[in-house]
C-alpha positions in Angstrom: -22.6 -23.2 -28.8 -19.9 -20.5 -27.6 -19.5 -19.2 -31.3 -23.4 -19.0 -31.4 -23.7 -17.1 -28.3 -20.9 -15.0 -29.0 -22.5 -13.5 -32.6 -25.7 -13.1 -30.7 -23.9 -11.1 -28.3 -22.5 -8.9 -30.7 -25.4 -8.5 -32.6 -27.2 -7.3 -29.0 -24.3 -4.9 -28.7 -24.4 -3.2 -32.3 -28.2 -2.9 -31.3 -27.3 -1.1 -28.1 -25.1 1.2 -30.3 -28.0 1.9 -32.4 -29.8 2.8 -29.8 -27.0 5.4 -28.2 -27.0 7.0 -31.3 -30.5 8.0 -31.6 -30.1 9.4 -28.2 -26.9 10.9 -28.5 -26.9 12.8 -31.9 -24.8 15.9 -31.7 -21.1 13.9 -31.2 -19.1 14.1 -34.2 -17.0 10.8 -35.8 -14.1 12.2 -34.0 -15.4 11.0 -30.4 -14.4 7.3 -31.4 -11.1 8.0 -30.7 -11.4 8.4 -26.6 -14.1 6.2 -26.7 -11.6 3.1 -27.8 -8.8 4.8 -25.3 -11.8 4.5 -22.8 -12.1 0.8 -23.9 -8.6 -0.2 -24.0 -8.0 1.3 -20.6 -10.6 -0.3 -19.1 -10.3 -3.9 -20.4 -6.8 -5.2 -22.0 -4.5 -3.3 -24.3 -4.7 -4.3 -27.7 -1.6 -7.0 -27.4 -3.8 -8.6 -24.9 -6.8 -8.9 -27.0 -5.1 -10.2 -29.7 -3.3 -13.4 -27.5 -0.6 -12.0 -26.6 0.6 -11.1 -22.6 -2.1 -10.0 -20.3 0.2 -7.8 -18.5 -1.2 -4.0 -19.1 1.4 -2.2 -20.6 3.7 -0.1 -18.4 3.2 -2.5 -15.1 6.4 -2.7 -12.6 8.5 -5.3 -14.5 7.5 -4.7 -17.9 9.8 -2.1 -18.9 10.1 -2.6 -22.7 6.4 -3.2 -23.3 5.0 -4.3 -26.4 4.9 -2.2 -29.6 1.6 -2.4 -30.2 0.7 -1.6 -27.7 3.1 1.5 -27.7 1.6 2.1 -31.3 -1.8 2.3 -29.9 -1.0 5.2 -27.2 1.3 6.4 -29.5 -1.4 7.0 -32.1 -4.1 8.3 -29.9 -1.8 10.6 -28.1 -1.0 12.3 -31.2 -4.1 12.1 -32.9 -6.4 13.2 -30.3 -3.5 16.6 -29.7 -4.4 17.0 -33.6 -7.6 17.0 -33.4 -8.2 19.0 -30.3 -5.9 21.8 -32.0 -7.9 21.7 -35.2 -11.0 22.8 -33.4 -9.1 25.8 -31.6 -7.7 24.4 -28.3 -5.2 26.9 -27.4 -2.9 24.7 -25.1 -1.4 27.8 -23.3 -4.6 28.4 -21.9 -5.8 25.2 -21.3 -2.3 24.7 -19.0 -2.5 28.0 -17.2 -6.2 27.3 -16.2 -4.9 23.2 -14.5 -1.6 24.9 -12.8 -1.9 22.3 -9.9 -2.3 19.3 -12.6 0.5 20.8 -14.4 2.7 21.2 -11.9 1.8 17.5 -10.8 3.1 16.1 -14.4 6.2 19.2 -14.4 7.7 17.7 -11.3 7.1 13.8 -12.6 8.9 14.7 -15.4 11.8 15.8 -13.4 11.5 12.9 -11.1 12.9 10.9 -13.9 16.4 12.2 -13.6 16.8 10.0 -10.3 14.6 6.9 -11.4 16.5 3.5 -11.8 15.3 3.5 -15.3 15.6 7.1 -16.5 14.2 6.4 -20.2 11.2 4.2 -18.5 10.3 6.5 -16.4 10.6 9.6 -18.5 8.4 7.9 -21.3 5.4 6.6 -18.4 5.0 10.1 -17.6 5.0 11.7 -20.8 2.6 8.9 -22.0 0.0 9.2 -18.7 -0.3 13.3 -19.6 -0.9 12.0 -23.3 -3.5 9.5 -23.1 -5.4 11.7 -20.7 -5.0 15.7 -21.1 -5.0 15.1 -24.9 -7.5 12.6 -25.3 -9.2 14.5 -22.9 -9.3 18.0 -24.9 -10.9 15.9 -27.6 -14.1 15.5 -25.8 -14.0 18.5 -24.0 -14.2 20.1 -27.4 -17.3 18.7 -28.8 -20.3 20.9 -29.9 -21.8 19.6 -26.5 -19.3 18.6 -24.0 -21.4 17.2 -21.3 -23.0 15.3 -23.7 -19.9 13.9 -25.5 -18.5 12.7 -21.5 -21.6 10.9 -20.8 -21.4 9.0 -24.6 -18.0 8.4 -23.9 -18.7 6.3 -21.0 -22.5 4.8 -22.4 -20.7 3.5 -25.7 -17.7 1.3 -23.4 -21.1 0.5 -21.4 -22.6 -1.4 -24.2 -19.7 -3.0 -25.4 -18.2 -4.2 -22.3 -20.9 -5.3 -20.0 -22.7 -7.8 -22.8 -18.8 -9.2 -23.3 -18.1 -9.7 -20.0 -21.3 -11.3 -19.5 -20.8 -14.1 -22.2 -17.1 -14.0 -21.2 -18.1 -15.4 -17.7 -20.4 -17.8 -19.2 -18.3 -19.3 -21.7 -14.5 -18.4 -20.5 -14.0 -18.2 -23.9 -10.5 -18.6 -25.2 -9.4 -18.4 -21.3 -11.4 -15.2 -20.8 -13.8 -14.2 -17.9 -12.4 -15.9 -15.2 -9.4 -17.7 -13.7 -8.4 -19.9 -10.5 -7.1 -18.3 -7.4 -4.7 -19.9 -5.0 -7.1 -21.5 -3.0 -9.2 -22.9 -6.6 -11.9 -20.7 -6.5 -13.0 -19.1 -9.3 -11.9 -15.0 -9.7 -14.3 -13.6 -12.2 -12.6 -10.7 -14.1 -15.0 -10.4 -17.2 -13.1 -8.5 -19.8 -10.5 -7.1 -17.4 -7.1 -9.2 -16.2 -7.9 -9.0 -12.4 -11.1 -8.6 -10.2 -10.3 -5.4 -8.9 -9.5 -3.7 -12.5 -13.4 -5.6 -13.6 -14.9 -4.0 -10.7 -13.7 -0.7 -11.2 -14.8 -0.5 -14.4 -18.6 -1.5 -13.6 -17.7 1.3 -10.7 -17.2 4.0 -13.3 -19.3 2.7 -16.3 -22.3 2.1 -13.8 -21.8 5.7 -12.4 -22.0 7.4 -15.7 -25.0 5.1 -17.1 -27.1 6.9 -14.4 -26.0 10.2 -14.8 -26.6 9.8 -18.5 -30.4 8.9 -17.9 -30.9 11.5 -15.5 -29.9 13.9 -18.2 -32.0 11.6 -20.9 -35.6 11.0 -19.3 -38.5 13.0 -20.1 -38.8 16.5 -18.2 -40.7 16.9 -15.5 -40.3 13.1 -14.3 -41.6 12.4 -10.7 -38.8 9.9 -10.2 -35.4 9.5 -10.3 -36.0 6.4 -12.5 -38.9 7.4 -14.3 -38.6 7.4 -18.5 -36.0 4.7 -18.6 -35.6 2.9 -21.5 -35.3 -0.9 -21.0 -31.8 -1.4 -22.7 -31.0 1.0 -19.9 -32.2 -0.9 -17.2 -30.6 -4.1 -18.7 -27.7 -2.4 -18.4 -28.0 -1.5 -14.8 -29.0 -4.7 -14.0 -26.0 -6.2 -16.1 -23.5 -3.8 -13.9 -24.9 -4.9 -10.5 -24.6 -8.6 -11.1 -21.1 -8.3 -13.0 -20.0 -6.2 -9.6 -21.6 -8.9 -7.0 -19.7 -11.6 -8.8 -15.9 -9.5 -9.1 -16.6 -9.5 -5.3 -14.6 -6.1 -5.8 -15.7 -4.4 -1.9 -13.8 -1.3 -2.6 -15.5 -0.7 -5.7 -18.7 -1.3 -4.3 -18.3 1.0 -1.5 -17.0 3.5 -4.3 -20.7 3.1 -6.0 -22.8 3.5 -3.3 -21.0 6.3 -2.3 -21.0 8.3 -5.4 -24.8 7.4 -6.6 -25.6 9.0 -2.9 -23.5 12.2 -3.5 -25.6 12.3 -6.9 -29.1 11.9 -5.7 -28.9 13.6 -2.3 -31.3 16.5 -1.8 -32.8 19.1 0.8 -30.1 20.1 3.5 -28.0 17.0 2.5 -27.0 18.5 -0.6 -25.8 22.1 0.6 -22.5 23.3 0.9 -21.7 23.1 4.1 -22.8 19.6 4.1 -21.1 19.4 0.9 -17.6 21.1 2.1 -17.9 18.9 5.3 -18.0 15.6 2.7 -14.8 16.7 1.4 -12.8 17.5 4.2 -13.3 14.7 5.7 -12.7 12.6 2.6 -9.2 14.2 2.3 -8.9 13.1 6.2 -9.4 9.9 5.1 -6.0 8.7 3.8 -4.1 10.1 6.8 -6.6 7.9 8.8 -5.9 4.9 6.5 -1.9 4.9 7.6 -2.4 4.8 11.2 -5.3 2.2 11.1 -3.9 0.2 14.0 -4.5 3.5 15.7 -8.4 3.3 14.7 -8.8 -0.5 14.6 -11.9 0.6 16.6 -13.5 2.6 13.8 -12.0 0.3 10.8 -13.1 -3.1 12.2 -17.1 -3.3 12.3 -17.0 -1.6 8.7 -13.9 -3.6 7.1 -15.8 -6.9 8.7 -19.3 -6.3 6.9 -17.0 -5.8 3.4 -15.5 -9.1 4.0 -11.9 -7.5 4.8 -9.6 -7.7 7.7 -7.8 -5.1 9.5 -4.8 -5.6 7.5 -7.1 -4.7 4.2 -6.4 -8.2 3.1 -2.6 -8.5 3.5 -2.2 -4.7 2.4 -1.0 -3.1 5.8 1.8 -5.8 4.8 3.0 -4.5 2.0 2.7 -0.8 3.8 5.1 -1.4 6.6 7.7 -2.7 4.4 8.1 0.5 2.4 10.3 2.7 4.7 13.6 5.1 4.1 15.7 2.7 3.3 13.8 1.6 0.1 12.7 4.9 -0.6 13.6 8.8 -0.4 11.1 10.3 1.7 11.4 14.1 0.2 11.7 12.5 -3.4 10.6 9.5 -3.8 12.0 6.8 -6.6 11.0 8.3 -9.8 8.1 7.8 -11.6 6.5 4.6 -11.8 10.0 2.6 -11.5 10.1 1.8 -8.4 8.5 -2.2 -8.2 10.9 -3.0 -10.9 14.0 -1.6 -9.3 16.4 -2.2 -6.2 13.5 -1.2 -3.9 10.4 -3.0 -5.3 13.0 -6.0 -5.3 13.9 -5.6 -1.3 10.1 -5.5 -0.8 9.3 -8.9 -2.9 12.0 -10.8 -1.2 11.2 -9.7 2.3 7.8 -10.9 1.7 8.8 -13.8 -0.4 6.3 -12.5 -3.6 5.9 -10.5 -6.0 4.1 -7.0 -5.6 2.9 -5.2 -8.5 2.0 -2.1 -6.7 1.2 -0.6 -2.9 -2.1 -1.0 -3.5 -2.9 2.4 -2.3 -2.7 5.5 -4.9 -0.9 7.7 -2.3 1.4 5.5 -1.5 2.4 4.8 -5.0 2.6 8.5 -5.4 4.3 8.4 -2.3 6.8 6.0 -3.7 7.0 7.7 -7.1 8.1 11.5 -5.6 8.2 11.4 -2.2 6.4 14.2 0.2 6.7 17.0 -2.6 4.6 14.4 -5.2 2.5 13.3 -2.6 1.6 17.2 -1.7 1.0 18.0 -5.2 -1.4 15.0 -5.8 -3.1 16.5 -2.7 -2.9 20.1 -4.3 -4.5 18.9 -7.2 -7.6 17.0 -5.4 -7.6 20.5 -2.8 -8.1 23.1 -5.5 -10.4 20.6 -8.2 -12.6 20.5 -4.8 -12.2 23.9 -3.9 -13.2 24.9 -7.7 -16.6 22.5 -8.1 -18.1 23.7 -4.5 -17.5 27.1 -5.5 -19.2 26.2 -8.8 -22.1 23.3 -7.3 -25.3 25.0 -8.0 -24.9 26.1 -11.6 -25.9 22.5 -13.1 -25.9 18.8 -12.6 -22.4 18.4 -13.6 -20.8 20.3 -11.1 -22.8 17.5 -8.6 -21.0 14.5 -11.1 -18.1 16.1 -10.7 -17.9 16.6 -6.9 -19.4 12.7 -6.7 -16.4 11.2 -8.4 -14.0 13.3 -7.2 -14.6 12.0 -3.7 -15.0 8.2 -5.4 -12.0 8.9 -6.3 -9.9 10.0 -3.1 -11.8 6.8 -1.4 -10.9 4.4 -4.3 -7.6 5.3 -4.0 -7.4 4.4 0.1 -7.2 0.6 -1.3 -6.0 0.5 -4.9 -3.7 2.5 -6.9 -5.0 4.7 -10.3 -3.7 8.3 -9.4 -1.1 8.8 -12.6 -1.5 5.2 -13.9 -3.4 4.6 -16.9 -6.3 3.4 -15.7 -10.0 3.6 -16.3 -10.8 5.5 -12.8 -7.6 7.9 -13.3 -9.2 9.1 -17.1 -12.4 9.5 -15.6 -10.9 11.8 -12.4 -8.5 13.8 -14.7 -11.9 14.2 -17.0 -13.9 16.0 -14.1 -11.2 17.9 -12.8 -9.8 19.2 -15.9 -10.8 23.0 -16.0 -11.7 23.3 -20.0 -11.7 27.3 -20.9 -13.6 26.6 -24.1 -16.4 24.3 -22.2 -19.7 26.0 -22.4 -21.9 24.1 -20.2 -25.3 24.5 -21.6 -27.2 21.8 -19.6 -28.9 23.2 -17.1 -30.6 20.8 -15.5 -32.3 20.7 -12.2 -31.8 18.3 -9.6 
């Protein structure tokens, strides 16, 4: 029955493609290429899909990785830089105009001289710009940009949704879903782990909506008016796939972009708008003295189904202190969980940690105050730049919507610099593209 239902599936999915196409006609071949980065990163790498470990690639303890998986990256770092310099990207400019997200990569390279693991560390970083900024350029430098993002994101859509589906259903070769500790079922779909599966119905479910918005018929009473049905079954695929990964942060992350996207009237100004984004920033300072606001964390941690401790987190926070790290500098670049450090940590909590499970502390870890106040430069002036620019088109609202999905994301889980679905997607908004010409104007 499984192999049955799996050909029908795929057969549903190359009809979905269809279907993309005829709405999305102006992308050139080339667009495949961050379309299967957008697919690896937000499932398995290729190792992974083929049987082999179903540990992503670059993880704490995974040092050597596996060369196909190097291949892969290796192959679409180079062949998106190709690309995007064929069609004129003049990388001089394109660096002068993201100095804060330059600087952010600059100073991670250096960070590598004091890693435990030099080479490692040197390599992670060089390969994070790569499989972003590069692949990046390529969609940026479409005929129509805006266009090429949102088919970017509806393509991965189509394929990963229907496979995650019959994934859960079947558990096909071990796929879909796992035990925990306790024997109940963990439903990761297409993904290794629940939270990675929720964040990418988070992002693909985000960009599914902006897409129609930008699709439907002018002059459309309602927000959901004109939407085709393999649209809708898509939607409705991304809300039951999200219940079942019983991912809370990624739910919260949802609901709070779709609101930034379809707020109106006074809601949507920018001084409401600037006040959303300070306080967003004030959010992670909050998040490290939580025992300090149990009273404000509590009734809203409660009603996602987390403790005060965000489920064991605030654990794994108080054991990262001077001693296992350099508080100006950090540890290097993504080295850190496999070294002396991310060892003292596992053995004073008797397990093993992949990560902080927080994206500032990670950066934290990674390079200290001085990486952790250039993450914060870059989210400051990306801000800064898309409330400056919020009423020229629909866009600049995406933009501003994930930016802040992103800083909140990031309170609970760590993507900032890792290569990760929600990490591609931020650097993809933020990245200021001289050669974009923005020709959709659309109204809100």
């Amino acid at each position: 029955m499984a192999p049955l239902a799996l050909f029908l599936c795929l057969v549903f999915i190359a009809w979905l493609q269809v279907r993309d196409f005829k709405r999305h006609k102006s992308v050139s071949v080339a667009l495949w290429m961050p379309t299967f980065m957008a697919l690896i990163l937000a499932s398995r790498t290729p190792s992974g899909w083929l049987g082999g470990s179903t540990v992503r690639t670059g993880l704490p303890n995974d040092a050597a990785g596996n060369l196909l998986d190097q291949g892969f990256f290796l192959l679409m770092i180079v062949g998106s830089w190709i690309i995007a310099s064929s069609r004129g990207v003049k990388w001089n400019k394109l660096f002068a105009a993201n100095t804060a997200i330059m600087l952010f990569y600059f100073y991670f390279v250096i960070s590598s001289l004091w890693s435990d693991y030099p080479g490692d560390s040197l390599i992670r970083v060089l390969k994070d710009f790569g499989t972003t900024v590069f692949v990046i350029s390529v969609i940026l430098s479409e005929k129509d940009p805006l266009e090429a993002v949102r088919t970017v994101y509806t393509r991965c859509a189509c394929v990963l949704f229907p496979l995650s589906v019959f994934f859960m259903k079947y558990n096909y070769h071990g796929l879909g879903w796992n035990y925990g500790k306790n024997g109940t079922p963990i439903f990761t779909g297409v993904t290794v782990q629940k939270n990675s599966f929720g964040e990418m119905i988070l992002v693909f479910s985000f960009f599914l909506v902006w897409d129609h918005l930008e699709t439907r018929p002018a002059g459309a009473k309602w927000p959901w008016s004109g939407m085709g049905w393999d649209r809708f079954v898509l939607l409705l695929m991304g809300s039951w796939l999200l219940h079942l990964s019983q991912s809370a942060t990624s739910l919260v992350g949802l609901v709070i972009g779709l609101a930034l996207i379809f707020r109106s009237g006074w809601l949507a100004s920018r001084m409401i708008t600037r006040m959303i984004f300070v306080a967003a920033l004030s959010l992670p300072l909050l998040l490290f003295f939580t025992q300090h606001f149990t009273s404000i964390f509590t009734p809203i941690l409660e009603a996602l189904g987390r403790d005060v401790t965000f489920t064991g987190r605030t654990d794994i926070w108080k054991n990262i202190t001077s001693t296992t790290v350099n508080p100006l500098v950090g540890a290097g670049f993504w080295t850190f969980w496999g070294g002396k450090g991310g060892q003292a940590i596992n053995e004073a909590m008797q397990t093993v940690i992949p990560n902080a499970h927080s994206g500032y502390l990670d950066i934290y870890i990674d390079g200290g105050i001085i990486g952790l106040t250039l993450l914060f430069s870059v989210l400051f002036t990306s801000g800064r730049r898309i409330i400056a620019n919020f009423d020229v088109n629909r866009y600049q609202r995406v933009r501003f919507a994930f930016l802040i999905v992103a800083i909140v994301v990031n309170l609970t889980e760590t993507n900032f610099a890792r290569p990760s679905l929600i990490w591609f997607a931020t650097l993809l908004v933020l990245l200021e593209f001289p050669f974009l010409k923005a020709n959709e104007t659309s109204s809100y």
